[in-house]
ZAMARGU-4260 file (C-alpha; in steps of 0.2 Angstrom, whole numbers, plus 5000, padded with zeros to 4 digits):
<rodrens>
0) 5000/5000/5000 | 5008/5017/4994 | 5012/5030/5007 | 4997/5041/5000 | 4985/5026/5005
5) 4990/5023/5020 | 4986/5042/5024 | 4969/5043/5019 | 4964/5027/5028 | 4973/5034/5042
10) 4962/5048/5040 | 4948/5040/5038 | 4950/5029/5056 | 4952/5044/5064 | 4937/5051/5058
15) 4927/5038/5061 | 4937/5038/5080 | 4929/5055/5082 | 4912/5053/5076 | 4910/5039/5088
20) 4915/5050/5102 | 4905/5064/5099 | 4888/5052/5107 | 4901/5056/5125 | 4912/5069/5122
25) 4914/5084/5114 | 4933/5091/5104 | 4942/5106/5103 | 4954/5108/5085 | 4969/5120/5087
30) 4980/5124/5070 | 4992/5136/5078 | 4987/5148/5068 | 4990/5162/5080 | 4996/5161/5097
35) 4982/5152/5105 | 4986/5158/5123 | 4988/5143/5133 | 4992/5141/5150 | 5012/5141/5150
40) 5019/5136/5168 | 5040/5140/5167 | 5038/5133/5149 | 5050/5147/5145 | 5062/5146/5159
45) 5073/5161/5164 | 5079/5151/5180 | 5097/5144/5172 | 5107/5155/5163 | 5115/5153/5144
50) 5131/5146/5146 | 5148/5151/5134 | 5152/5138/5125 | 5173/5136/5119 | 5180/5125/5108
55) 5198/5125/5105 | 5206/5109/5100 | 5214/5102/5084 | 5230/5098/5078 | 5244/5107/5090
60) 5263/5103/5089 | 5266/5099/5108 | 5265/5082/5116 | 5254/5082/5132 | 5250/5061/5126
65) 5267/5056/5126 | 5280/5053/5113 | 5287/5066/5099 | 5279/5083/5098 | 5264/5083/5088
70) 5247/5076/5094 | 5226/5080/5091 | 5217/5089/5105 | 5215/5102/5117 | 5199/5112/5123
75) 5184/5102/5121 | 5166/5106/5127 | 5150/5096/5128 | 5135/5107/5120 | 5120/5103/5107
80) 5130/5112/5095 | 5142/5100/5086 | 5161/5101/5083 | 5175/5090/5079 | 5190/5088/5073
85) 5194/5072/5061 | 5200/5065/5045 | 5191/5058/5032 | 5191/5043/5028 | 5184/5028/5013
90) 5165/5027/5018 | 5164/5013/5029 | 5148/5002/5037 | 5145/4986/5048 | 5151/4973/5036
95) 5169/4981/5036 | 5184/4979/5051 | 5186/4996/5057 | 5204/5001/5071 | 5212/5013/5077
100) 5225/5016/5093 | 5235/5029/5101 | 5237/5038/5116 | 5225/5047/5128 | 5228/5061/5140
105) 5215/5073/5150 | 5218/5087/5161 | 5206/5081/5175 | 5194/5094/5172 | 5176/5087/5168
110) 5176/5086/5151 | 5165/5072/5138 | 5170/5068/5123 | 5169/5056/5108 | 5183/5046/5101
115) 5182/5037/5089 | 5172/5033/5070 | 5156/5045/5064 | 5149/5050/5051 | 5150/5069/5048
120) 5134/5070/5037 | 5121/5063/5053 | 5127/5071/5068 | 5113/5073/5078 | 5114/5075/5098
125) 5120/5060/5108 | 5119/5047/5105 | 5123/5052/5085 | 5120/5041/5073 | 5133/5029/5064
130) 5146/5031/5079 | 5157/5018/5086 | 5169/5028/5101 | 5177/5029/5116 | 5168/5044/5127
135) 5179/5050/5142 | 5173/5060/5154 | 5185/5070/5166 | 5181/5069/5185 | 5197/5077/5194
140) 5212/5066/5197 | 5204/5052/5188 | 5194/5051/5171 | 5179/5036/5165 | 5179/5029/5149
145) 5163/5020/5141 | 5161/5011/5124 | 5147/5014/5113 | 5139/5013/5096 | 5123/5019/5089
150) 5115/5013/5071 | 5109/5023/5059 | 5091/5023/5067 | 5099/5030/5083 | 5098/5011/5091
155) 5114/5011/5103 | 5123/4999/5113 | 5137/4998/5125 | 5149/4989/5135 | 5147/4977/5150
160) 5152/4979/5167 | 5166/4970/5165 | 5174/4983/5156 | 5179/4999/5160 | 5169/4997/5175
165) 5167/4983/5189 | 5150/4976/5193 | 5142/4972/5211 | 5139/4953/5212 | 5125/4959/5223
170) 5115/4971/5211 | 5121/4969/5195 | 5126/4990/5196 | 5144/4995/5189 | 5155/5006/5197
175) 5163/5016/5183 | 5187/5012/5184 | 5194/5028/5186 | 5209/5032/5174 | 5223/5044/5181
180) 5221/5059/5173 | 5232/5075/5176 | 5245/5071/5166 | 5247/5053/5165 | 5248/5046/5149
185) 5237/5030/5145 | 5238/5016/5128 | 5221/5014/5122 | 5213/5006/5104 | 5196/5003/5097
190) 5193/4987/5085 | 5178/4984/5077 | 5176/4965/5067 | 5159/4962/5058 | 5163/4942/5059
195) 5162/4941/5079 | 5148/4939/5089 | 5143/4926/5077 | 5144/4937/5063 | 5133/4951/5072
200) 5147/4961/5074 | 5158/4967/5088 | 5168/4981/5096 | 5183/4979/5107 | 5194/4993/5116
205) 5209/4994/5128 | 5215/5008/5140 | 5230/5000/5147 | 5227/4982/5153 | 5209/4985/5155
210) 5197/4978/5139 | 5180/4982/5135 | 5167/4970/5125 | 5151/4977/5117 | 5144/4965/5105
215) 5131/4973/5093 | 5113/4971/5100 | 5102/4960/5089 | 5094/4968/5075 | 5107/4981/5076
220) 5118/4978/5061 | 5102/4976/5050 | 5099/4994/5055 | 5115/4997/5044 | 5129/5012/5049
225) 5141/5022/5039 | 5156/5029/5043 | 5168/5044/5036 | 5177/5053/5050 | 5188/5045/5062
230) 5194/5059/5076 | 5186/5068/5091 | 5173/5075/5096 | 5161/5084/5107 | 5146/5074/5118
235) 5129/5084/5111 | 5119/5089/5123 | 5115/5103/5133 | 5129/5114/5137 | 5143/5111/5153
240) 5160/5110/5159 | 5174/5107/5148 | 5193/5101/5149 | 5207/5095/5139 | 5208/5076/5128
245) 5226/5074/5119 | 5229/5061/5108 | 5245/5057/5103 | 5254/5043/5091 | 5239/5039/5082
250) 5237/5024/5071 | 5220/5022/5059 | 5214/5006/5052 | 5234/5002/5055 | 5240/5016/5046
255) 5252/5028/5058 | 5248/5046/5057 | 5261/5058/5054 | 5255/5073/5067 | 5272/5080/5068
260) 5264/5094/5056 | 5246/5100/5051 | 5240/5083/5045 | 5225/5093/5038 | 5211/5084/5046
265) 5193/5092/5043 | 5189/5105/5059 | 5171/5110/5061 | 5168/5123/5074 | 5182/5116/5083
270) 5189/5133/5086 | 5177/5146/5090 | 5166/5154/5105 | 5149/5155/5108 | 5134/5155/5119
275) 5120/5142/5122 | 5103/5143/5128 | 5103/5124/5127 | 5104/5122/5145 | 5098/5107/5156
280) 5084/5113/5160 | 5082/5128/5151 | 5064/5125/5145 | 5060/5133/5130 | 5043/5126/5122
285) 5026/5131/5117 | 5017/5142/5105 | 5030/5142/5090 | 5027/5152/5070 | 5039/5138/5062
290) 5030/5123/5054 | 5041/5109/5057 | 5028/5094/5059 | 5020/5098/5043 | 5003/5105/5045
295) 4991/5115/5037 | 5001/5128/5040 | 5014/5139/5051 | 5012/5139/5067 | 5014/5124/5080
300) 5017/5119/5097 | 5035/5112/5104 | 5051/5116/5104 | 5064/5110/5118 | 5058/5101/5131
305) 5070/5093/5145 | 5064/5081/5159 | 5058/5089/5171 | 5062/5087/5191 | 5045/5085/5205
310) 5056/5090/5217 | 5058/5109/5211 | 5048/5120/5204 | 5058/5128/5193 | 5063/5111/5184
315) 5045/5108/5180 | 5037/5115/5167 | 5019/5114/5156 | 5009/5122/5141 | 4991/5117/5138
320) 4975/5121/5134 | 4963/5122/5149 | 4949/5107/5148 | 4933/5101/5156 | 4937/5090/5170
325) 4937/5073/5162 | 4941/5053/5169 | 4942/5037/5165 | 4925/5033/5166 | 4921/5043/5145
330) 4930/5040/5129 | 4945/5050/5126 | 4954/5055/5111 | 4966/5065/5104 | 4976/5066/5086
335) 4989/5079/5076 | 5005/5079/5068 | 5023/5077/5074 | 5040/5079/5070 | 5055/5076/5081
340) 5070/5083/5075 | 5082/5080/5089 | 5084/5069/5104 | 5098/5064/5120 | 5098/5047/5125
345) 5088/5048/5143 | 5076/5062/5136 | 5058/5061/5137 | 5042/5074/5130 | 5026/5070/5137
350) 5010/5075/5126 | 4995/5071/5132 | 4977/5075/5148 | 4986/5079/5164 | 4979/5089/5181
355) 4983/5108/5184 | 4986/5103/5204 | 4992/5085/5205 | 5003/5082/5188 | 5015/5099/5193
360) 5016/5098/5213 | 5031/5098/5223 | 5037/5080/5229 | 5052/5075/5241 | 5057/5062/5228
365) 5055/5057/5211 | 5045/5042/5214 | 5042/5038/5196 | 5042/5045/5181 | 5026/5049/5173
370) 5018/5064/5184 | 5001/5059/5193 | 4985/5060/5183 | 4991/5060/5165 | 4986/5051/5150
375) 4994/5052/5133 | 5011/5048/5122 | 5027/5047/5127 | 5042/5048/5116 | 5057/5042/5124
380) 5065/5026/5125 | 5079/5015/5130 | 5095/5018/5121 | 5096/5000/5113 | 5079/5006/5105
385) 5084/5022/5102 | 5065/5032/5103 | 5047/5025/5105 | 5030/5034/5102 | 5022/5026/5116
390) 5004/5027/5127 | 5008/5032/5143 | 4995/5032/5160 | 4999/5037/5176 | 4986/5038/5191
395) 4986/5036/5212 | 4986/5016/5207 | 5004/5017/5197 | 5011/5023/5182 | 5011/5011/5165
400) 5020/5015/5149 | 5020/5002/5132 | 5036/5001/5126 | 5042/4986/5118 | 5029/4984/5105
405) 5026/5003/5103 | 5030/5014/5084 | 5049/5021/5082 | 5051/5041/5080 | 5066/5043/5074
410) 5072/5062/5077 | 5076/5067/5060 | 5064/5080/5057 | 5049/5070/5047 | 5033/5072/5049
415) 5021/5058/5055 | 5000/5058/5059 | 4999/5050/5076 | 4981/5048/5087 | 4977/5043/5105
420) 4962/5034/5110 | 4956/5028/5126 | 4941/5017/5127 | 4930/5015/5143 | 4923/4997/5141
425) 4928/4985/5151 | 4944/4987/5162 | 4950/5001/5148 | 4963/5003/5135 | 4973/5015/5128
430) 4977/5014/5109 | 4991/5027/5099 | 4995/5024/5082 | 5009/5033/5073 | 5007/5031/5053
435) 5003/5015/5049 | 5009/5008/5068 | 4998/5005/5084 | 5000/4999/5101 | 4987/4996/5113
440) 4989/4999/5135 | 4978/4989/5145 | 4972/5001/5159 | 4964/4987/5172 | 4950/4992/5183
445) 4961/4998/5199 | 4967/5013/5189 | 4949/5015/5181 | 4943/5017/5199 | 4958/5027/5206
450) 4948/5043/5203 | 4961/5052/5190 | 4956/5066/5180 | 4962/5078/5165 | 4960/5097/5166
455) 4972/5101/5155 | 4979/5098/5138 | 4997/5099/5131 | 5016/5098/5136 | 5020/5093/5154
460) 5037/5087/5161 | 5040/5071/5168 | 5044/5069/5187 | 5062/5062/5184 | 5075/5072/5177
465) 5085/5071/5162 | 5090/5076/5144 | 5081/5087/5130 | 5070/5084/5114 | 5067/5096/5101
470) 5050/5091/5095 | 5034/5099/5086 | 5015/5096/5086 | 5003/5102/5074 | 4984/5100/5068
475) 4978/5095/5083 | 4962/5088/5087 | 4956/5083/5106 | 4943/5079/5119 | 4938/5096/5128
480) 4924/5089/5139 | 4913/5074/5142
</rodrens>
């Protein structure tokens, strides 16, 4: 079935979605084609300053890694906004062996950085697309190293325990191995071979005596990866600290690099200063003029959207249209556009009914994710999975979110149709298609009977802190009243 047929029946379901909820409940249609004046709640917060972003790190004839003068490195800065420095190399993918190996040195201030194989074409937040590194972060006297690598559908994986890290016997949680930093000078390499792992594909690095193991998660070779840069670069996402990496004695697919002199690698905003409102968590989101998730025309609702924090108010935020009260015992629906067009691992946007008083109070811990008395999507997801449009419910009983099972969003700016619908009868259930995908939610008759209920409308935080989206809604068509 073409794309175009697939949209009208689409269409046509939600229609018929509607007009069978009209008997119970009456909907409300917003286009954005004006500010609509919502209720905003610190949706454009001022509580956490821009930051000043440097980046100053490339080729430089000293030798802070070790050996004869001449290394890669200096001044590097995690923020959304990308930089490297990396040569290019023959267009790589899975089914080819990929090394390197060198030296590594950080000045123990708390830098995060990438090292390692991307593909300068797709960088899109962490974790980017088509990567295979090393990230190092900088933690005083000692730095941590992880291995990772994402697909090019933002699926990721990464090492064991047993790596760069050592497990409890008792919890299965891993206490990161710190690697003197402050000068000392430390071997490391990165090897990937697409016959291991029963030809699945797998990736190996050193640091010293220490080896990590990530075997590539099943299904993620089929996703497919390319690769045209090898070098260093920045972790994207919001704006922090920075520090010094050095690199030295370099060596690329067993080729040594001659860094005695400007090899000539490609720089991109490597060396430059700037300022970024990209802030964690700088809420910025609500009425927008752009058109992103393709509707009838300009004008939408989104923008960025961190996780939010119950245990502030400043680090919660909301933007919605005032409702009704409405619960569990009516229909429910709601349908739009939506586009997301960046995304951090460990991110979440909530669109969906929540309560004015329960959904944004102050706790004394973040309990669980989803805030009290909310139905609707969630887009977030585990890394291995990279990001799911998923039905989400949370009320006094618990909270309940369908991942596995539920549609990818992938944030690379397309537009999609998506709809929610919650159907009363029986013990309830929660159904969210996204194109031509759906999931359904079983709600069970403990939360139908918990008493929850929808005031509002729109964008809400979650209740446990954590990374940003930039994503966009549009044409939107919901339940106002019962």
């Amino acid at each position: 079935m073409s794309n175009e047929k697939r949209g009208r029946w689409f269409a046509v379901g939600c229609l018929a979605a509607c007009l069978a909820g009209r008997a119970s409940a009456e909907e409300r249609t917003e286009r954005f084609d004006r500010d609509p004046g919502w209720e905003g709640r610190n949706n454009r917060s001022t509580h956490f300053e821009p930051r000043s972003v440097r980046q100053d790190f490339g080729h430089s004839r000293t030798a802070h890694a070790g050996g004869g003068v001449g290394e890669v490195g200096g001044f590097v800065c995690p923020a959304a906004e990308p930089a490297y420095y990396a040569k290019a190399i023959p267009r790589s993918t899975f089914d080819r062996p990929m090394s390197a190996s060198g030296t590594i040195a950080l000045d123990g201030r708390p830098v995060h950085a990438l090292v390692g194989f991307f593909n300068a074409g797709t960088l899109n937040e962490w974790r980017t697309p088509n990567t295979i590194a090393l990230r190092v972060s900088g933690r005083g006297d000692v730095f941590y190293a992880w291995l990772e690598y994402a697909t090019s559908r933002w699926r990721a994986g990464g090492d064991d325990p047993r790596g760069f890290s050592t497990p409890d016997p008792g919890t299965g949680r891993a206490t990161p191995i710190g690697f003197t930093a402050k000068g000392a000078v430390h071997r490391w390499s990165l090897r990937y071979d697409p016959e291991a792992n029963g030809g699945g594909g797998s990736i190996t690095a050193t640091i010293d005596d220490r080896t990590a193991v990530c075997h590539l998660a099943e299904g993620h070779r089929a996703d497919g990866a390319t690769f045209d840069r090898f070098g260093l670069m920045t972790v994207m996402k919001s704006a922090d600290s920075g520090g010094e990496v050095w690199l030295g004695d370099l060596a690329i697919d067993g080729v040594r690099q001659d860094l005695a002199d400007d090899p000539g690698w490609e720089g991109f905003q490597n060396r430059r200063e700037s300022t970024s409102t990209n802030v964690r968590p700088r809420f910025d989101f609500g009425f927008s003029p752009t058109q992103f998730a393709g509707g009838a025309g300009p004008g939408e609702l989104g923008g960025l959207i961190f996780r939010g924090d119950c245990r502030e108010p400043a680090r919660m935020a909301s933007y919605a249209d005032r409702l009704d009260e409405l619960t569990l015992r009516t229909p429910i629906q709601a349908s739009g556009r939506v586009a997301l067009r960046r995304g951090v691992t460990d991110s979440t946007t909530l669109l969906g009914f929540f309560d004015s008083r329960e959904s944004m109070t102050v706790r004394d811990s973040q309990a669980t994710m989803l805030p009290t008395n909310f139905l609707g999507v969630a887009i977030e997801g585990p890394s291995r999975e990279g990001f799911y449009f998923a039905p989400a419910l949370a009320t006094r009983d618990g909270a309940r979110l369908a991942g596995a099972g539920s549609p990818h969003i992938y944030p690379d700016g397309a537009s999609h149709a998506w709809s929610l619908s919650y159907d009363p009868e029986g013990p309830g259930r929660i159904t969210v298609r996204l194109d031509d995908r759906s999931v359904t939610l079983d709600v069970g008759e403990a939360a139908k009977a918990d008493g929850a209920r929808f005031d509002r409308f729109g964008l809400v935080t979650t209740w446990i802190d954590g990374n940003g989206q930039h994503v966009f809604f549009d044409d939107l068509t919901y339940t106002c009243r019962p």
